[in-house]
C-alpha positions as CSV (number, residue, x, y, z in Angstrom):
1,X,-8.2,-14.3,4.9
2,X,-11.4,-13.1,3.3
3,X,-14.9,-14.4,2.7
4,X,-17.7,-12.9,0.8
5,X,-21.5,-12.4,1.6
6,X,-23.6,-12.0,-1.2
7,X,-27.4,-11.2,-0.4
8,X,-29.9,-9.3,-1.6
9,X,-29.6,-6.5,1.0
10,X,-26.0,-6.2,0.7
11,X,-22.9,-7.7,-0.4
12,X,-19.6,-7.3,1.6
13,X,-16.0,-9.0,2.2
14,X,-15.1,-9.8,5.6
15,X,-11.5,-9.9,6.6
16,X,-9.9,-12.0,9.1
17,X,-7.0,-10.2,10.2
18,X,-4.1,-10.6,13.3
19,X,-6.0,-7.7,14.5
20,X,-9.2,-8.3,14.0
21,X,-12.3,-9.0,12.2
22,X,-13.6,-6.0,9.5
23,X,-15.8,-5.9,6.7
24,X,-16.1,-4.0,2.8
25,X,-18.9,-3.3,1.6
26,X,-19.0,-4.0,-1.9
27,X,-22.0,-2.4,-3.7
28,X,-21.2,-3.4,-7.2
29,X,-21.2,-7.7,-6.1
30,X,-24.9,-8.1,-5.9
31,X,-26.9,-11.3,-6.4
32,X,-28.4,-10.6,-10.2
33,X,-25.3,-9.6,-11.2
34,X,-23.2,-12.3,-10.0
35,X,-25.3,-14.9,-11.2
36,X,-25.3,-13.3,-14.7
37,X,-21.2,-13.6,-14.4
38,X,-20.8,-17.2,-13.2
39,X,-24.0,-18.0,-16.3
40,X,-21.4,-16.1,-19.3
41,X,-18.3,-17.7,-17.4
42,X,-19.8,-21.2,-17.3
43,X,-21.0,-20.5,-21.2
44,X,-18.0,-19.3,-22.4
45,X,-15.9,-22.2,-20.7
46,X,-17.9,-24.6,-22.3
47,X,-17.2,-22.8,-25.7
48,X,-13.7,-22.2,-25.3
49,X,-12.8,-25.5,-24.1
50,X,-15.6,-27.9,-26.8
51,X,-16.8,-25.1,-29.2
52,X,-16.6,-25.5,-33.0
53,X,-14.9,-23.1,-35.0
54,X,-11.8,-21.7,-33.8
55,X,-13.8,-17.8,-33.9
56,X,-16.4,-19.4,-31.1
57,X,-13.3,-20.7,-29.1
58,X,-11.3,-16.9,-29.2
59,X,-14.6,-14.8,-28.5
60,X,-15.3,-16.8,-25.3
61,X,-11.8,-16.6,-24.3
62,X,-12.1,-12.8,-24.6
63,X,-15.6,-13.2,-22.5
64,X,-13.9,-15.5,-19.8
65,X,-11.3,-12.2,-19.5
66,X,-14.2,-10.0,-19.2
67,X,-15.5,-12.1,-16.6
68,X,-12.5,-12.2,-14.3
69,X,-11.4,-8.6,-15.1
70,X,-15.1,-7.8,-13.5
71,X,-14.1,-9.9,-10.5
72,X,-11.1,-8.0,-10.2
73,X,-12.6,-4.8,-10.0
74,X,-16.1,-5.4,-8.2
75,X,-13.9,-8.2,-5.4
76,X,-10.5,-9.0,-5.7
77,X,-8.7,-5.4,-6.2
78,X,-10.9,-3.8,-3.2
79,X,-10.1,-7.3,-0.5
80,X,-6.3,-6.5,-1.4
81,X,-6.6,-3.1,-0.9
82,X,-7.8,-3.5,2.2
83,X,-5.4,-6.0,3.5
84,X,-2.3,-3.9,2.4
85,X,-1.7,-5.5,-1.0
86,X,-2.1,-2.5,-2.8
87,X,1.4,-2.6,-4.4
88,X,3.8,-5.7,-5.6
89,X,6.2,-6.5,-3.1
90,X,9.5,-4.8,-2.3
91,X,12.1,-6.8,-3.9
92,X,13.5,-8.7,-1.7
93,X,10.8,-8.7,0.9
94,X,8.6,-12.1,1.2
């Protein structure tokens, strides 16, 4: 299980794990810049889901992309990481 702490100071993950409690620090994740990437996802939603021309509608679908591929990278890919999710699955294994 994770959760995120955004601030000013510092931004990190903390992991709740069966052997403990650890945290990542995540420089990229600060405040400005997360509230710039919920403003374009909230924007480009909007767009992509009531926008006028079918052109509107595609470039905000390529912005919501942008936005979650930056999630990815700045909190998603380095919480899995540190969990042990690094890789797909084994076949067979759960």
């Amino acid at each position: 299980m994770a959760t995120f702490n955004i601030s000013s100071y510092r931004s990190d993950a903390l992991l709740l794990t069966p052997t403990g409690i650890t945290d990542i620090e995540l420089p990229g994740l600060t405040q400005d810049v997360l509230f710039d990437q919920v403003g374009s996802f909230y924007r480009a939603l909007r767009t992509a889901r009531t926008g006028g021309a079918r052109s509107e509608r595609k470039t905000a679908q390529r912005d919501l992309l942008k936005v979650l591929e930056w999630l990815w990278d700045i909190a998603a890919e380095p919480v899995l990481d540190a969990l042990g999710y690094g890789q797909p699955p084994r076949p067979g294994s759960p």
